[in-house]
C-alpha positions as semicolon CSV with decimal commas, in nm:
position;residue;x (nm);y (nm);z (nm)
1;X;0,221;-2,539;0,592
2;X;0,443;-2,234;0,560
3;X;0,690;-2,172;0,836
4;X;0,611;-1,832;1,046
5;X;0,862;-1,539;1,027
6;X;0,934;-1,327;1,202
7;X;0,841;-0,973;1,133
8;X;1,164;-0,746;1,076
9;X;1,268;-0,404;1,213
10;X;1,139;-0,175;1,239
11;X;0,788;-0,403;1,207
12;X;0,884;-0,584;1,517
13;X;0,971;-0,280;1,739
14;X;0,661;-0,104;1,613
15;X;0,431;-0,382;1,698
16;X;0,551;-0,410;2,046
17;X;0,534;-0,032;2,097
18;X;0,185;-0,036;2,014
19;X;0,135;-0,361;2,218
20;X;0,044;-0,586;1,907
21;X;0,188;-0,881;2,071
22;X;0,142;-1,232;2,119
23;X;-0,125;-1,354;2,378
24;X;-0,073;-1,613;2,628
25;X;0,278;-1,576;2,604
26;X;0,541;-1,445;2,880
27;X;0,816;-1,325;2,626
28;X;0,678;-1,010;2,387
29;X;0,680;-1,098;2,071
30;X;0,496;-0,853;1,781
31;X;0,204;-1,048;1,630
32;X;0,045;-0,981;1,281
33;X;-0,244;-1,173;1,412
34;X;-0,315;-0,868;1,617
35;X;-0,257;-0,662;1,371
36;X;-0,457;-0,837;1,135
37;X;-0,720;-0,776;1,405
38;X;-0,685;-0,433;1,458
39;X;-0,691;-0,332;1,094
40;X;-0,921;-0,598;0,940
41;X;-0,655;-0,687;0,668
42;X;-0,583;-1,012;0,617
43;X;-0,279;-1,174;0,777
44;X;-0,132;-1,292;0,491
45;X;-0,148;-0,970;0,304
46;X;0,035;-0,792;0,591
47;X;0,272;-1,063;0,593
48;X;0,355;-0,971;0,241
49;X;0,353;-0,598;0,271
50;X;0,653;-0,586;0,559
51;X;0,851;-0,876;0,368
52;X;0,809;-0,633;0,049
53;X;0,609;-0,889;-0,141
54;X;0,335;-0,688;-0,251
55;X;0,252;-0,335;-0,327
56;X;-0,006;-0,266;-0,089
57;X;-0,272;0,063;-0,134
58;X;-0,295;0,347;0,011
59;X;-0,599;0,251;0,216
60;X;-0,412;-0,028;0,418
61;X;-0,124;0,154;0,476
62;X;-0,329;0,410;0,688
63;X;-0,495;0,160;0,852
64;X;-0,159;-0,004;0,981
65;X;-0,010;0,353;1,012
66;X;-0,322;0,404;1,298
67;X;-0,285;0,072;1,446
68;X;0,072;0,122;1,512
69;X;0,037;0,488;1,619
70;X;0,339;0,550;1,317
71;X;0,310;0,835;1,034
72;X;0,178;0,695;0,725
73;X;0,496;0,824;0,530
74;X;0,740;0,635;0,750
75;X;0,484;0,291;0,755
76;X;0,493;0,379;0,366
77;X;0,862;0,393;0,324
78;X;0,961;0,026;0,510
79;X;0,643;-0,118;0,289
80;X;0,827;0,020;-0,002
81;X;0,560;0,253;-0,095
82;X;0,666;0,622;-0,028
83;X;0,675;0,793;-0,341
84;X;0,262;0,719;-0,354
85;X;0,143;0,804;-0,042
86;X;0,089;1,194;0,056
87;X;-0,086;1,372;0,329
88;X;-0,428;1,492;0,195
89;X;-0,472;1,719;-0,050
90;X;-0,556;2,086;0,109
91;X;-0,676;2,303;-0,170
92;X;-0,512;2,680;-0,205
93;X;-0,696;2,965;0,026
94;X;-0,755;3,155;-0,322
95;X;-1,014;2,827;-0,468
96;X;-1,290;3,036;-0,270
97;X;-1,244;3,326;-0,511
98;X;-1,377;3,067;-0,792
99;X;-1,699;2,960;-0,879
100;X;-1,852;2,667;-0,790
101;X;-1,831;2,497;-1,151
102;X;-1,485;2,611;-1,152
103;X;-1,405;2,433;-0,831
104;X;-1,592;2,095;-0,948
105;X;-1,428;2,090;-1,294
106;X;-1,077;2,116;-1,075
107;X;-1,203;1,851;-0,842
108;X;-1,309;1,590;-1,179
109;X;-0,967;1,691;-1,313
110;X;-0,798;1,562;-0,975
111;X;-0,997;1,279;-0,984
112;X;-0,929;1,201;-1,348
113;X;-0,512;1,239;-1,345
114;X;-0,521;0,987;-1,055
115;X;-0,772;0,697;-1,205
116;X;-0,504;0,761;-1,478
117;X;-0,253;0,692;-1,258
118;X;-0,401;0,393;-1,108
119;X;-0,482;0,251;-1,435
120;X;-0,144;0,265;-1,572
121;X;0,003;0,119;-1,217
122;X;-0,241;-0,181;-1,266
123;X;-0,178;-0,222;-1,657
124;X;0,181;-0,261;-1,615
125;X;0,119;-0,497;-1,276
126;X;-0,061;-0,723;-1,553
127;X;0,219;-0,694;-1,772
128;X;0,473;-0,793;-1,605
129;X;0,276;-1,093;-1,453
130;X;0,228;-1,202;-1,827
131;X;0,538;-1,181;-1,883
132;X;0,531;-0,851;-2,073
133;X;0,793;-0,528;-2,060
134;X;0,650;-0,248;-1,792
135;X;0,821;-0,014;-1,961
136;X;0,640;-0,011;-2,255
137;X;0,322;-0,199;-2,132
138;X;0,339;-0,459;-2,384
139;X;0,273;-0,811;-2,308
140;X;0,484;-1,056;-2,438
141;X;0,362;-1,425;-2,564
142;X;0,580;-1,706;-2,612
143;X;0,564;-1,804;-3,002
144;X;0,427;-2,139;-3,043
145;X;0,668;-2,333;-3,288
146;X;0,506;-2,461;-3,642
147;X;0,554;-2,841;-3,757
């Protein structure tokens, strides 16, 4: 069995603040359990996000942003993850000046750039679990030697 760790700062502080702590217990201590509870993500996965052992989406990290009562951007930034997570996108005043079809096709073309984007994050995930360069997304195979 795996030991238990604790969770770092600022984890620990923010658990406690939002009164994610261990039950049964006199001393506070911050509990993923709770969290786990709270956000129905599985312990092990937040675990992983706070040690910085896994990417973690965009989804969760708004979940554990609401649990803890912390802005998404700072819960994004100690899981490693700022540069991907935004507030929502608020369209420009002016879109109501364009047509309806003109406003879809903008909406499909949002919607296409960021599969995009998540394809290419998840193609060079793959890579480099097989070994392969993310930098140029190729996977690289070990040569088997001929007798």
């Amino acid at each position: 069995m795996r030991e238990k760790r604790e969770a770092p700062e600022p984890w620990a502080t923010w658990l406690i603040t939002a009164e994610l702590t261990a039950r049964n217990t006199k001393e506070l201590r911050p509990s993923l359990n709770r969290l786990a509870e709270e956000t129905d993500i599985h312990v092990s996965t937040l675990s992983a996000m706070i040690h910085g052992e896994r990417k973690t989406s965009e989804v969760k990290l708004r979940a554990v942003a609401g649990a803890l009562g912390v802005d998404v951007v700072t819960v994004s930034a100690a899981a490693g993850r700022a540069r991907t997570v935004r507030e929502p996108y608020v369209a420009p005043e002016q879109v109501h000046s364009l047509s309806r079809e003109v406003q879809e096709a903008i909406s499909d073309l949002i919607r296409a750039l960021a599969k995009e984007r998540d394809q290419r994050e998840r193609d060079a995930a793959a890579s480099r679990q097989a070994g392969g360069s993310p930098a140029t997304g190729t996977v690289v195979r070990p040569q088997m030697r001929q007798r």
